[in-house]
C-alpha positions as CSV (number, residue, x, y, z in Angstrom):
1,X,-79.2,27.3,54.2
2,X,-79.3,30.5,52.1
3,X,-78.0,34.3,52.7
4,X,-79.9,37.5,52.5
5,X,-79.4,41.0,52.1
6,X,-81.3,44.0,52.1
7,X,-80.6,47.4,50.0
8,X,-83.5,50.1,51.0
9,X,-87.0,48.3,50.8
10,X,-86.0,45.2,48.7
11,X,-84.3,42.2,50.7
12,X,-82.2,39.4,48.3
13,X,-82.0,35.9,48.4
14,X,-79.0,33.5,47.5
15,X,-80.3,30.2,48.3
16,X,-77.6,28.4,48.3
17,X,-73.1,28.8,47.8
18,X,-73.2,28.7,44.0
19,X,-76.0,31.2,43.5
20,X,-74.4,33.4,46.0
21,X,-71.0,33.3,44.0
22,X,-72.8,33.7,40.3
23,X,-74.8,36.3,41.9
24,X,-71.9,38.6,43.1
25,X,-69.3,37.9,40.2
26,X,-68.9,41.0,38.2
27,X,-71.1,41.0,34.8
28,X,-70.1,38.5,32.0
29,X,-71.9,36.8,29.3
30,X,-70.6,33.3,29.8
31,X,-73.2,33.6,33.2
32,X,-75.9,35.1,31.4
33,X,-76.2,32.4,29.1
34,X,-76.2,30.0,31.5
35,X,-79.1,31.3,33.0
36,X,-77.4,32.4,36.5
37,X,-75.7,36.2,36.3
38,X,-78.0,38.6,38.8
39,X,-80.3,40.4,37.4
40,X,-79.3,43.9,38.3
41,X,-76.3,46.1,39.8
42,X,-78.7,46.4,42.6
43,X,-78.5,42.7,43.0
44,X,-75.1,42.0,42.3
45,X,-74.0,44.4,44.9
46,X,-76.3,42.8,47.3
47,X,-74.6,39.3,47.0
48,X,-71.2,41.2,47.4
49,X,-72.1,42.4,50.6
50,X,-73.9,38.7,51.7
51,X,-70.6,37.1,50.5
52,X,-68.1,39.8,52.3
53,X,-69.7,38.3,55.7
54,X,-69.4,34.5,54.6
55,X,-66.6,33.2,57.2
56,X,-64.2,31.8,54.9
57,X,-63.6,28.5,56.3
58,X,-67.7,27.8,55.0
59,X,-65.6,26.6,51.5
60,X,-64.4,24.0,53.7
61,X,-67.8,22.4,54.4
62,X,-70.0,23.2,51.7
63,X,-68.9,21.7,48.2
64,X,-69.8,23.6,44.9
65,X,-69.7,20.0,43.1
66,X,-70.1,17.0,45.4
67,X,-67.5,15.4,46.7
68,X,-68.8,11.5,45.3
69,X,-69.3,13.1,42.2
70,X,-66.0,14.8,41.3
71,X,-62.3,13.9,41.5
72,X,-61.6,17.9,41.2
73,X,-63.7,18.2,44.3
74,X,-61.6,15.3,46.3
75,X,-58.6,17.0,44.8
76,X,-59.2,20.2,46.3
77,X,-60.6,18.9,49.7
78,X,-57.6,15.8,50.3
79,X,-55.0,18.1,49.4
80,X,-55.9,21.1,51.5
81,X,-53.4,21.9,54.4
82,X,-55.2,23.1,56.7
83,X,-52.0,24.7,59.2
84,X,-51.4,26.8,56.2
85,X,-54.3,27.6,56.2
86,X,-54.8,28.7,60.3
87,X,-53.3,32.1,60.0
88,X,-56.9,33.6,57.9
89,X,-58.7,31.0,58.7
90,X,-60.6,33.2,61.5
91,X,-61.8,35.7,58.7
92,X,-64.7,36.2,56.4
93,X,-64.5,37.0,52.7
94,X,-64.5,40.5,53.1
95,X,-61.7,40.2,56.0
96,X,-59.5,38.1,53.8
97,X,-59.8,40.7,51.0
98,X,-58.4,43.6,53.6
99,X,-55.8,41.4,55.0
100,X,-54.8,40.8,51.1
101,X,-54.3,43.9,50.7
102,X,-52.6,44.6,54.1
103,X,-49.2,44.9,54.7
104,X,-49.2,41.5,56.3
105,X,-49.9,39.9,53.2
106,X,-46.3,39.4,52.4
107,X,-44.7,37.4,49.2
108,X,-43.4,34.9,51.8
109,X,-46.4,34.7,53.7
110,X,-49.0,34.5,50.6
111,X,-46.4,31.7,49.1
112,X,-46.9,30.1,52.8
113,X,-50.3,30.4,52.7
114,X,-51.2,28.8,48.9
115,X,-51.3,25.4,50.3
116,X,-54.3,26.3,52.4
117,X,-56.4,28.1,50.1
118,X,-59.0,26.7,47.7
119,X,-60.4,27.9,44.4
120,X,-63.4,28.7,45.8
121,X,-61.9,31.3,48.3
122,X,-59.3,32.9,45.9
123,X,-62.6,32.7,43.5
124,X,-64.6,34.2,45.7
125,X,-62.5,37.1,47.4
126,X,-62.2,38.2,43.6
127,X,-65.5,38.7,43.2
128,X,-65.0,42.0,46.2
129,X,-61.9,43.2,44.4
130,X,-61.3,46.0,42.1
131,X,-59.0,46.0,39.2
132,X,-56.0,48.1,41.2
133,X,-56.7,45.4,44.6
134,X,-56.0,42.2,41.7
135,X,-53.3,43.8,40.9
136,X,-51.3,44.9,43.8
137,X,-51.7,41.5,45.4
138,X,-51.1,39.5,42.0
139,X,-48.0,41.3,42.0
140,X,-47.1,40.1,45.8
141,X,-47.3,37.0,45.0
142,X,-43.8,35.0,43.6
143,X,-44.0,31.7,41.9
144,X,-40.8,31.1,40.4
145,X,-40.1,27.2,37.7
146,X,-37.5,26.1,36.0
147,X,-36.6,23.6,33.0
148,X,-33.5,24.9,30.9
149,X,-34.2,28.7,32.6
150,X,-35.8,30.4,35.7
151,X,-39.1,32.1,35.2
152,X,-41.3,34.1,37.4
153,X,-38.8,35.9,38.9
154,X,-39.6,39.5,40.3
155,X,-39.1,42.4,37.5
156,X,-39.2,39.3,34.6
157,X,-42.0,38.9,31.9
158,X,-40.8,36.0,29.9
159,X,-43.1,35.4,26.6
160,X,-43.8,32.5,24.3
161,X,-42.9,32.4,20.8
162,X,-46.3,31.0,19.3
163,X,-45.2,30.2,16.0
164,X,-48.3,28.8,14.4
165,X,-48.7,27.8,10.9
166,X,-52.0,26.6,8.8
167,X,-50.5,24.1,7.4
168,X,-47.5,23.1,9.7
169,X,-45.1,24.0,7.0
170,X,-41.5,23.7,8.5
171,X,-40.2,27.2,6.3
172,X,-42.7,29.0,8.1
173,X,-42.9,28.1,11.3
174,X,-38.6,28.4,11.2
175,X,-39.3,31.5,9.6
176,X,-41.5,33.1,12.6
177,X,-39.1,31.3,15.6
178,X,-36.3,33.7,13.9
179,X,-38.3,36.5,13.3
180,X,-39.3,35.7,17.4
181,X,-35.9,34.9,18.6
182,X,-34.5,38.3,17.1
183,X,-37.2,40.0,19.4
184,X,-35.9,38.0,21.8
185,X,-38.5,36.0,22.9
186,X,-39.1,32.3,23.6
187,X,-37.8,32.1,27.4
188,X,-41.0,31.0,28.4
189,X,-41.0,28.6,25.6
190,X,-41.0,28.0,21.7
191,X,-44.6,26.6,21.5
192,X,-46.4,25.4,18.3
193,X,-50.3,24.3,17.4
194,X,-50.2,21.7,15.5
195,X,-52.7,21.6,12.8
196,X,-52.4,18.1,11.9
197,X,-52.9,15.2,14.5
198,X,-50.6,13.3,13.0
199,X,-48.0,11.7,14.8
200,X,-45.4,12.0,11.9
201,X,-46.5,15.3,11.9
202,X,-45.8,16.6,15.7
203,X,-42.9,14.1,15.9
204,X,-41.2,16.4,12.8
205,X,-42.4,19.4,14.8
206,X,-40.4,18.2,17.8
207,X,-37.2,17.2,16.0
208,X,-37.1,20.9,14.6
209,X,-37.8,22.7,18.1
210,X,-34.6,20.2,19.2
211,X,-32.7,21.0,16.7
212,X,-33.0,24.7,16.6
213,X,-32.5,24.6,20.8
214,X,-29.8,22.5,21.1
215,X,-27.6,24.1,17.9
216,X,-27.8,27.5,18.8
217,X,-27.4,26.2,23.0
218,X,-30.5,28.1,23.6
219,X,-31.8,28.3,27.3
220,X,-35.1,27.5,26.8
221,X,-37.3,24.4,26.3
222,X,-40.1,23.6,23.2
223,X,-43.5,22.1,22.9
224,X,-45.7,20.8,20.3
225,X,-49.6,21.5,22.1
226,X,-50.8,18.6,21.2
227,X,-52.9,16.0,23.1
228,X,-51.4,14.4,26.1
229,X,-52.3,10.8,24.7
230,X,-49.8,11.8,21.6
231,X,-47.0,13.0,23.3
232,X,-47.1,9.6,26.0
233,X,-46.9,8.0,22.5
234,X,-44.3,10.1,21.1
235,X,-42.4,9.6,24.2
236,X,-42.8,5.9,23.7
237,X,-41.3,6.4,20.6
238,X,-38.1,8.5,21.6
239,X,-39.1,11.7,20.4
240,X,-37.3,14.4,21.7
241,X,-40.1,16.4,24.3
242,X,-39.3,19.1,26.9
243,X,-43.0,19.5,28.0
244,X,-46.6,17.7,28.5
245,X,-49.2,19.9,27.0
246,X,-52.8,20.3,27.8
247,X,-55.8,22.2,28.4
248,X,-57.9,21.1,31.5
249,X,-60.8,22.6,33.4
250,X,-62.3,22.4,36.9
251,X,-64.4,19.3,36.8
252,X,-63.8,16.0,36.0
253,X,-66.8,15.9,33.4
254,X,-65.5,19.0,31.7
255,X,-62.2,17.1,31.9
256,X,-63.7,14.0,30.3
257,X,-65.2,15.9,28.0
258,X,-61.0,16.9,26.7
259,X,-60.1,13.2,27.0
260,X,-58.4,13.2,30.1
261,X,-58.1,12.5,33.9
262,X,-55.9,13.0,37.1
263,X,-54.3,9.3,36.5
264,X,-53.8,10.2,32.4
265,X,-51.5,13.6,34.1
266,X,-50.0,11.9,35.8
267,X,-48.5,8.9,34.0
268,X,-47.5,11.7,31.5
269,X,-45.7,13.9,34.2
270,X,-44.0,10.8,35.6
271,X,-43.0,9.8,31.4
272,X,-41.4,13.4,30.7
273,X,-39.8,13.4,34.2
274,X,-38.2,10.4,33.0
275,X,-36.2,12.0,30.2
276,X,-33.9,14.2,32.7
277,X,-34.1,17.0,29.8
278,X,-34.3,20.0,32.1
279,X,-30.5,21.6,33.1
280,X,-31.6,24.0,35.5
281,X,-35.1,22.3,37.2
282,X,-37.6,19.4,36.6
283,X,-41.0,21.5,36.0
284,X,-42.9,19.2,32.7
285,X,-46.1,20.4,32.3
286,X,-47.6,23.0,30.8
287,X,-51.4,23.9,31.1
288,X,-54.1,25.9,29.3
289,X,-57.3,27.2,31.0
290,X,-60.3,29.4,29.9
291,X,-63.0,30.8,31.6
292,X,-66.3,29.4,30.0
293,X,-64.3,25.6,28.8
294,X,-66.8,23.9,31.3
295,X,-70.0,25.9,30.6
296,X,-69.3,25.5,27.1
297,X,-69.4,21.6,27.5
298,X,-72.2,21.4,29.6
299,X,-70.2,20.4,33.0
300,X,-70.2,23.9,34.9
301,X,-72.6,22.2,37.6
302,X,-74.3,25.8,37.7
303,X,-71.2,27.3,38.8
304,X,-70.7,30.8,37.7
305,X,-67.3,30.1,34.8
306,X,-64.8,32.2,37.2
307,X,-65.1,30.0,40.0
308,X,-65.1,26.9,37.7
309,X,-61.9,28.7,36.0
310,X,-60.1,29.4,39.5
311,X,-60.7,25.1,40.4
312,X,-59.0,24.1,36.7
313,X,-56.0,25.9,38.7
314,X,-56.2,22.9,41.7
315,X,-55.9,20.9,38.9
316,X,-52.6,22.4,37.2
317,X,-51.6,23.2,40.7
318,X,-51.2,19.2,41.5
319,X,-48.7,18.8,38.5
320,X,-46.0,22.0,39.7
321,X,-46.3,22.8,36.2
322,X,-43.3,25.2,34.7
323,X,-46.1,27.0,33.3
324,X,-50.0,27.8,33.4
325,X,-51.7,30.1,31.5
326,X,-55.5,31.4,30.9
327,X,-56.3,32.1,27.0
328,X,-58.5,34.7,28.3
329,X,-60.3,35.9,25.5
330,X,-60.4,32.9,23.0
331,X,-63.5,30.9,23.9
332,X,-65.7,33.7,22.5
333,X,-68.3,36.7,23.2
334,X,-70.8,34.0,23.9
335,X,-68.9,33.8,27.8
336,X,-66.8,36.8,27.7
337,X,-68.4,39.7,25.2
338,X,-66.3,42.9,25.4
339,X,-63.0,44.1,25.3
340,X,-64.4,45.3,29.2
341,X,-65.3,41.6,30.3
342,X,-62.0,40.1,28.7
343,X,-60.0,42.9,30.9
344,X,-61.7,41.7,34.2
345,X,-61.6,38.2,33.5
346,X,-57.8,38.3,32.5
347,X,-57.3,39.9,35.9
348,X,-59.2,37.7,37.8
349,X,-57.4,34.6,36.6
350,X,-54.2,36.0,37.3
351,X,-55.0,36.7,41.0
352,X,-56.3,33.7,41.1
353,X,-53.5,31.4,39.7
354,X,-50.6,33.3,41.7
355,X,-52.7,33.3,45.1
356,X,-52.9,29.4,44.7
357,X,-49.3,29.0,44.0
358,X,-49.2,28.9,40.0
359,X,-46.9,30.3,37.5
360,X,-49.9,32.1,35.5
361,X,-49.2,33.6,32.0
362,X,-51.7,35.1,29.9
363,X,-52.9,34.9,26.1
364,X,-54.2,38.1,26.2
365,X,-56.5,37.6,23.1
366,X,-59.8,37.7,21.2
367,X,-61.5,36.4,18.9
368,X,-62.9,38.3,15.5
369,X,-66.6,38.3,16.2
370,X,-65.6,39.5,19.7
371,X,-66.1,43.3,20.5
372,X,-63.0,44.0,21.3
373,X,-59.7,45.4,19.7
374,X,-56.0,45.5,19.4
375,X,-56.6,49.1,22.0
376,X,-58.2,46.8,24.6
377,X,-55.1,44.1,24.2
378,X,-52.9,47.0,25.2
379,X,-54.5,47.7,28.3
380,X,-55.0,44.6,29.5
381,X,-51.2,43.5,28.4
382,X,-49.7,47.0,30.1
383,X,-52.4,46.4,33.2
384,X,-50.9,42.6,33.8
385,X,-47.2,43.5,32.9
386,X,-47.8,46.0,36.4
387,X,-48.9,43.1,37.9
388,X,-46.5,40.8,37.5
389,X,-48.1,38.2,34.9
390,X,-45.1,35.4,34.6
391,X,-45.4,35.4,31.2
392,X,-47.2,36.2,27.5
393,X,-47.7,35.0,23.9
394,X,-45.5,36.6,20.8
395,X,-47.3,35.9,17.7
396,X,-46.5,37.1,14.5
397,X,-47.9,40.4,13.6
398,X,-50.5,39.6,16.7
399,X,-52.4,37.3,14.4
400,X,-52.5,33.8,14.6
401,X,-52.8,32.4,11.0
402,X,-53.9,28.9,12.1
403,X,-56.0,29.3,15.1
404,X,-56.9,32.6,13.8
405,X,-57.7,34.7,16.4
406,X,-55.8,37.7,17.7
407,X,-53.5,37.8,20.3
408,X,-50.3,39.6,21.0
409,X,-47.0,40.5,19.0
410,X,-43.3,40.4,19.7
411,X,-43.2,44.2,19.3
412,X,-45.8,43.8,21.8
413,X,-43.7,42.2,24.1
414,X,-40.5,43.9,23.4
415,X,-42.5,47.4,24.1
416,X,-44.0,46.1,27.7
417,X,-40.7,44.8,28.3
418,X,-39.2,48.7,27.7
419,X,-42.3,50.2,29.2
420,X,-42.4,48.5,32.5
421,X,-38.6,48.1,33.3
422,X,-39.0,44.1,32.4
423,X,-36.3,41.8,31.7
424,X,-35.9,38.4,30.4
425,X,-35.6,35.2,32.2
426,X,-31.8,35.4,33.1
427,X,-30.8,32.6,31.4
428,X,-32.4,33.3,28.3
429,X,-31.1,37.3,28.9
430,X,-27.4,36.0,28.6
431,X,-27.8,34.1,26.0
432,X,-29.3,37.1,24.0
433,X,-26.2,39.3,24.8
434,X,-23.7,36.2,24.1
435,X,-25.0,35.6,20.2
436,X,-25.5,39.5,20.0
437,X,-29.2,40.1,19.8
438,X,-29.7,42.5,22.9
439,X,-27.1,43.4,25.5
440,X,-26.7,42.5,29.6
441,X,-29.4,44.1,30.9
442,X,-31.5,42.4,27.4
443,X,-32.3,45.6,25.8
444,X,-32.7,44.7,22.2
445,X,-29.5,45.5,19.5
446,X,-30.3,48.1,16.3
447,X,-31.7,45.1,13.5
448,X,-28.6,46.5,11.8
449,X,-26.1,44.7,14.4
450,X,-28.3,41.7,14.2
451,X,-28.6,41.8,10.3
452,X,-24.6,41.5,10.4
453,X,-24.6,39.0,13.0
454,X,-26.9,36.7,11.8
455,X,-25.0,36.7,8.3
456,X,-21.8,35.7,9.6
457,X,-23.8,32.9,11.0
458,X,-24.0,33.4,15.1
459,X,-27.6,33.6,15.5
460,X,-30.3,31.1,14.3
């Protein structure tokens, strides 16, 4: 079976699902390298149109990545519901795309609808979309977690204090949770990258996130990202952890390849749900995706990296995970190359995750030998704010010292967070206004106030 399309005296061919997909999926150089981006706007356009009359329940019956071959595959197909599915599953892609975009499309009927959708459709009605159209129905979608606060909530951005340090020094990384906290951020969560494997290491990591949170009574839970294999053992050990960390992808070989599987999630999600460490909700994990993770590793299956991207979300999806979030721009220029392709991408993913149902943040980053800047960050960071991103990094001056690559700052956040009319999480927000840092509505205190405060020994 194959599709066809013909612009003036030229008629295109997409042999099969995949090719049409890579075909009509916006420019990037993640598909170039692998060998199947189309070879002109003429074409590309071409395999738009093809795929705007593809009826939409097709995904349904034709498998990117075989079924025998793939738990990611049976994941998507055994868990799709196919009555929330029945209200769109008359259309085609290019109908679903209007109906998106409709007033029909609803936040209570999108959130009804997520069970029945698969990465391949959200994947694929992305592909017709402009920037404004992944916006506007980004923005209608709610998914709303909890642990010790409430994210995703409409007119929130919470952000992640990253506070990374080369050589895991305890001074430092205290250091930059303060100088994060006083910007008040950390409602997402305080999250650190280890750069030691060590146990003793992470464990010491952990005991300092505890003790910083449960001192100063903050709302808000911490994470060491390290492997899921060393937090099941640090649970084993009685180590105090909030949430499971890790990265996956949308294969089960390009999950091999980061040392995990379905059963590996969820023996960890059952071991943190154990601990009862959550006051306000029981959401453990928290996951990490990037467009060009499977093509990197050689298990993209010649599936163009967006739609390999949008099935690492059926994955997280599986594990109602308090939070999700793409590192859009750190993989590199070899998948996405410009400050243009980073933009789209970051975009994409967001649709993506909050059509399917997840709480999607963004690391809206890149890395040096990327051609992009700080100017490009802004847009994309002001573009996703509009959108209703659930959440964003704060890193220290916007550069990460350890992982060193760029990302965003908590001036950053604080200024989105005036800009756009964004508040806090609302636990978080009261507990900035009770220790003095910003007041009820969590607009930030003169560093004067917070100087004193901090001095006489309320803050951390």
């Amino acid at each position: 079976m194959g599709w066809q399309h013909r612009i003036g005296a030229r008629t295109y061919s997409f042999g099969d699902l995949k090719t049409l997909l890579a075909r009509a999926t916006p420019l990037r150089s993640g598909d170039a390298l692998a060998g199947i981006a189309a070879a002109s706007a003429e074409e590309r356009v071409a395999a738009c149109w093809a795929l705007a009359d593809l009826p939409l329940a097709h995904f349904l019956s034709d498998a990117l990545v075989p079924y025998e071959d793939d738990e990611v595959t049976r994941l998507i197909v055994d868990r799709h519901d196919a009555q929330a599915f029945a209200p769109v599953a008359h259309l085609t892609v290019g109908g679903f795309r209007d109906w998106l975009l409709s007033g029909a499309a609803t936040s209570e009927s999108l959130a009804a609808l997520a069970p029945g959708l698969t990465p391949e459709m959200v994947a694929a009605v992305s592909k017709l979309m402009r920037v404004q159209d992944l916006m506007l129905v980004a923005r209608k979608c709610r998914v709303t977690t909890a642990f010790r606060n409430t994210l995703g909530l409409p007119g929130r951005l919470a952000v992640r204090l990253q506070p990374n340090h080369p050589t895991d020094d305890a001074r430092g990384i205290a250091a930059s949770m303060l100088d994060g906290l006083m910007y008040g951020c950390g409602d997402a969560v305080i999250g650190i990258n280890p750069a030691s494997d060590s146990l003793a290491t992470i464990g010491g990591l952990l005991h300092l996130l505890d003790e910083v949170i449960q001192r100063h009574a903050i709302p808000t839970q911490g994470c060491v990202l390290t492997h899921v294999t060393n937090t099941l053992r640090l649970i084993e050990s009685g180590h105090p952890v909030d949430l499971v960390f890790q990265s996956v992808a949308g294969s089960e070989k390009a999950n091999a390849g980061f040392g995990i599987n379905l059963a590996l999630l969820r023996e960890a999600q059952a071991a943190a749900l154990s601990l009862n460490r959550g006051t306000v909700g029981r959401n453990v994990m928290y996951f990490e995706t990037g467009q060009g993770s499977a093509l990197s590793s050689g298990s993209h299956h010649g599936v163009d990296q967006q739609t390999m991207e949008a099935r690492a979300y059926a994955v997280a999806r599986e594990f109602s995970p308090l939070l999700t979030n793409s590192v859009v721009g750190f993989i590199g220029p070899e998948y996405l190359y410009d400050g243009k392709q980073i933009q789209r991408a970051g975009l994409e993913d967001h649709f993506c995750g909050k059509l399917l149902g997840l709480p999607l943040g963004m690391d809206i980053c890149y890395t040096n030998h990327a051609e992009a800047d700080s100017d490009d960050m802004d847009s994309l960071m002001t573009l996703l704010g509009a959108a209703g991103v659930t959440f964003m990094m704060g890193v220290p001056g916007a550069d990460d010292i350890m992982l060193n690559y760029q990302s965003t700052s908590f001036h950053d956040t604080a200024v989105l967070r005036q800009l756009l009319g964004l508040r806090h999480a609302p636990e978080f927000e009261a507990w900035l206004a009770r220790v003095g840092i910003a007041d009820g509505e969590g607009r930030l205190l003169p560093a004067a106030s917070q100087k004193r405060l901090m001095l006489a020994g309320s803050t951390p």
